[in-house]
N, C-alpha and C positions, 0 to 999 in steps of 0.2 A: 462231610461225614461219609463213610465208606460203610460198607455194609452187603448182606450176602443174601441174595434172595434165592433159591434153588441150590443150584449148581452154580449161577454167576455170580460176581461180584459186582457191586455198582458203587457209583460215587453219587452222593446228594450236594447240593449247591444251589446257590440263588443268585440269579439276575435281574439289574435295575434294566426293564425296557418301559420307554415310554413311561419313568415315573412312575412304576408302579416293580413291587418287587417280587419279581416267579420264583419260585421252587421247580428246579430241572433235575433232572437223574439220567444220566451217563451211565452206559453198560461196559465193562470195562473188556481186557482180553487175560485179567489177570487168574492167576490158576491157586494162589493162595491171599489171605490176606494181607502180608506184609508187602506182597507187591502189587496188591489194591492200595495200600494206603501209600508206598513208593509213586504209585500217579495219581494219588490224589495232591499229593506234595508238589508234585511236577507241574500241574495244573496250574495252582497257586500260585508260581513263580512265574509261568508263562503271565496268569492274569495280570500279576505285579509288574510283570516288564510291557506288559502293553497299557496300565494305567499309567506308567512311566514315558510312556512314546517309546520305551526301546526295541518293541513289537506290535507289528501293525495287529491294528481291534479286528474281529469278525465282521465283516461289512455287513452280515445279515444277523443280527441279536434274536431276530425272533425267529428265525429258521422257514423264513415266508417265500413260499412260490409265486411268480405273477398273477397266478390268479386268484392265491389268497389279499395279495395287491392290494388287488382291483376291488374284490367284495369291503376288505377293510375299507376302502377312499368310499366307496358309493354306499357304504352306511352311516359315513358322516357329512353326506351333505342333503341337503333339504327337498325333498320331490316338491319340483315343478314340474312345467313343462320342458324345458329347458335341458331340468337333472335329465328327464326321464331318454332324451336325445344321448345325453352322454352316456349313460349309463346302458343303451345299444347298441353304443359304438366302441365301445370300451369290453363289452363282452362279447360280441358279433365279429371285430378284428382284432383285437386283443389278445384274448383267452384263448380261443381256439388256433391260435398261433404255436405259442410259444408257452401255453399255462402251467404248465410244471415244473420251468426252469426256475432252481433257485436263485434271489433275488443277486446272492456273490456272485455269480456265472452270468450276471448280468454286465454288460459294459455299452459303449458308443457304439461301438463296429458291429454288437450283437441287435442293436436294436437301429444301425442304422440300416444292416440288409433288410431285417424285420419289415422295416418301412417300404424297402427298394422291393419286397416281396409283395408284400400284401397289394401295391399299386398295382404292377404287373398282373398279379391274378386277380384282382377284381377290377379293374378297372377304372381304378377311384381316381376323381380327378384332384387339384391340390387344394381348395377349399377342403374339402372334407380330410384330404391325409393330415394337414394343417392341425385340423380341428383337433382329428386323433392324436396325434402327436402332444397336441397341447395338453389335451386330457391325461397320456399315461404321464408328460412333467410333471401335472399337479401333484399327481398319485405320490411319484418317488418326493418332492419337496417337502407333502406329508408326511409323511415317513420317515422321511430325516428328522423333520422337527419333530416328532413323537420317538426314536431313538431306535427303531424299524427299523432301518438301513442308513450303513455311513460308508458317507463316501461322497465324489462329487454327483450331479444327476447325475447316468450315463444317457438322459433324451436331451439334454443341453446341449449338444456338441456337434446333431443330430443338424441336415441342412433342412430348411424351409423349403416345401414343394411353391411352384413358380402361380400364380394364380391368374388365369387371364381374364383381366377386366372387362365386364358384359356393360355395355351401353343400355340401358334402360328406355323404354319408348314410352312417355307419359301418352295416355290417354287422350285421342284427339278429342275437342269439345264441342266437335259434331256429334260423336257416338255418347254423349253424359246423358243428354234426356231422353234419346230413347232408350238407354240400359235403365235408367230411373222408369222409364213406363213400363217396361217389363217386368218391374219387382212384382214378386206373388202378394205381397204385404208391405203394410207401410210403414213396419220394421224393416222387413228388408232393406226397401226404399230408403231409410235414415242410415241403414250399414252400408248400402251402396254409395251414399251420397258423402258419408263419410270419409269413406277412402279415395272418393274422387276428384272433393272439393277441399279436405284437410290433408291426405295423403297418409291417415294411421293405417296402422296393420292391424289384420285382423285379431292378434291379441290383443290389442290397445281397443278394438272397438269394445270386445267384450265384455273389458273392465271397466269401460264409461258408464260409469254414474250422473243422474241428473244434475246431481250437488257437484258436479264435475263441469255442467254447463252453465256457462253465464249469458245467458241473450240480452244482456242489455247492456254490458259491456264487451259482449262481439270476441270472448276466447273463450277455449275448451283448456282445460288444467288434466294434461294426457300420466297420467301418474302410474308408476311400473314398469318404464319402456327396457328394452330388449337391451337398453344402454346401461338399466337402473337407475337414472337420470330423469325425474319430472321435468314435464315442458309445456310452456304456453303456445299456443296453436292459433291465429286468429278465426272467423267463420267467416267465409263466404256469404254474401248475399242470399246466393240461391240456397248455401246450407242452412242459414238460419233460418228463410221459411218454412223448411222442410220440416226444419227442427220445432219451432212454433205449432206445426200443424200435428205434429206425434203427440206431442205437451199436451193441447190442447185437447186432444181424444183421450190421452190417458188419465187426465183429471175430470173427465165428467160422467158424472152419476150413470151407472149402467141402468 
């Protein structure tokens, strides 16, 4: 529909994004009506020829900056602890990068210096560029599948920073009992002995529930892990005393 608001002319129209159908208005450059409604026509035929494959679609439907991106991705996923990381890293290196380019002027070689930058100035090593990386893919994959932007990623094409693998040092099992005599409490004590005798992380202790521990059949049912993967754990000797003697204080009569 064409139509004259002031002085200008504009065209009204609607777009299917993401299933769902907008009402947009286009300001035109036209100076009378007849050639308001001369590109409104024009319009239509382009639309035609790109519902046709004979002209390539607008890569960006919803006219989104990366940093509109970013806030759309991290309002649809769930806060954890986990999101709350991504959603740091995604607006800490991210946004303040490159946040107002629009998502068409996006490509491989835009977002591979991107990458090539943001290392150099901050000094990130490649776990975390990795990570980042990972996170603005999801972003664009949303996207696509919600009708946001088309096209291929442009983070897919994008190389993998090099990650150097850290040798971990378990815990000699000279220093266990006396970190265990150290604990302030004998929670503590049971947090301490947990990671030293079953090896959880300290989100997984967190989430241990008693209905979680079984003492008489000698496993811990570690449920939530960072994998999202439940897992059986067996208890150590020394853990399960430990764990007998927490039980036994928290069930008796104060």
């Amino acid at each position: 529909m064409t139509y004259r608001a002031g002085k200008r002319f504009f065209i009204e129209y609607y777009e299917d994004i993401g299933g769902r159908r907008i009402r947009r208005r286009k300001a035109t450059t036209a100076t009378t009506m007849k050639q308001a409604q001369a590109l409104e026509d024009e319009m239509k035929v382009r639309e035609e020829r790109r519902r046709l494959g004979l002209e390539a679609r607008n890569r960006n439907p919803g006219r989104m900056t990366i940093r509109a991106l970013v806030e759309w991705h991290l309002e649809r996923i769930k806060d954890t602890p986990s999101v709350r990381e991504v959603r740091y890293s995604l607006r800490a290196h991210v946004t303040e990068v490159f946040a107002d380019m629009q998502l068409e002027n996006v490509d491989t070689a835009v977002v591979s210096n991107w990458l090539d930058r943001v290392q150099e100035k901050r000094s990130l090593q490649g776990p975390t560029m990795n990570r980042i990386r990972a996170y603005l893919m999801s972003a664009f994959t949303k996207a696509t599948k919600a009708g946001l932007f088309i096209g291929e990623n442009p983070v897919k094409g994008t190389r993998r920073r090099d990650e150097e693998q850290k040798v971990r040092r378990a815990l000699p099992a000279s220093s266990i009992l006396p970190l265990l005599a150290a604990a302030p409490t004998s929670a503590w004590r049971a947090a301490f002995a947990l990671a030293a005798y079953a090896g959880l992380r300290r989100g997984e202790i967190r989430r241990l529930v008693w209905s979680d521990v079984d003492l008489a059949e000698g496993v811990l049912y570690i449920r939530g892990t960072k994998a999202k993967r439940d897992r059986v754990v067996p208890i150590h000797e020394d853990l399960a005393r430990i764990l007998e003697r927490v039980n036994e204080a928290a069930t008796q009569p104060s």
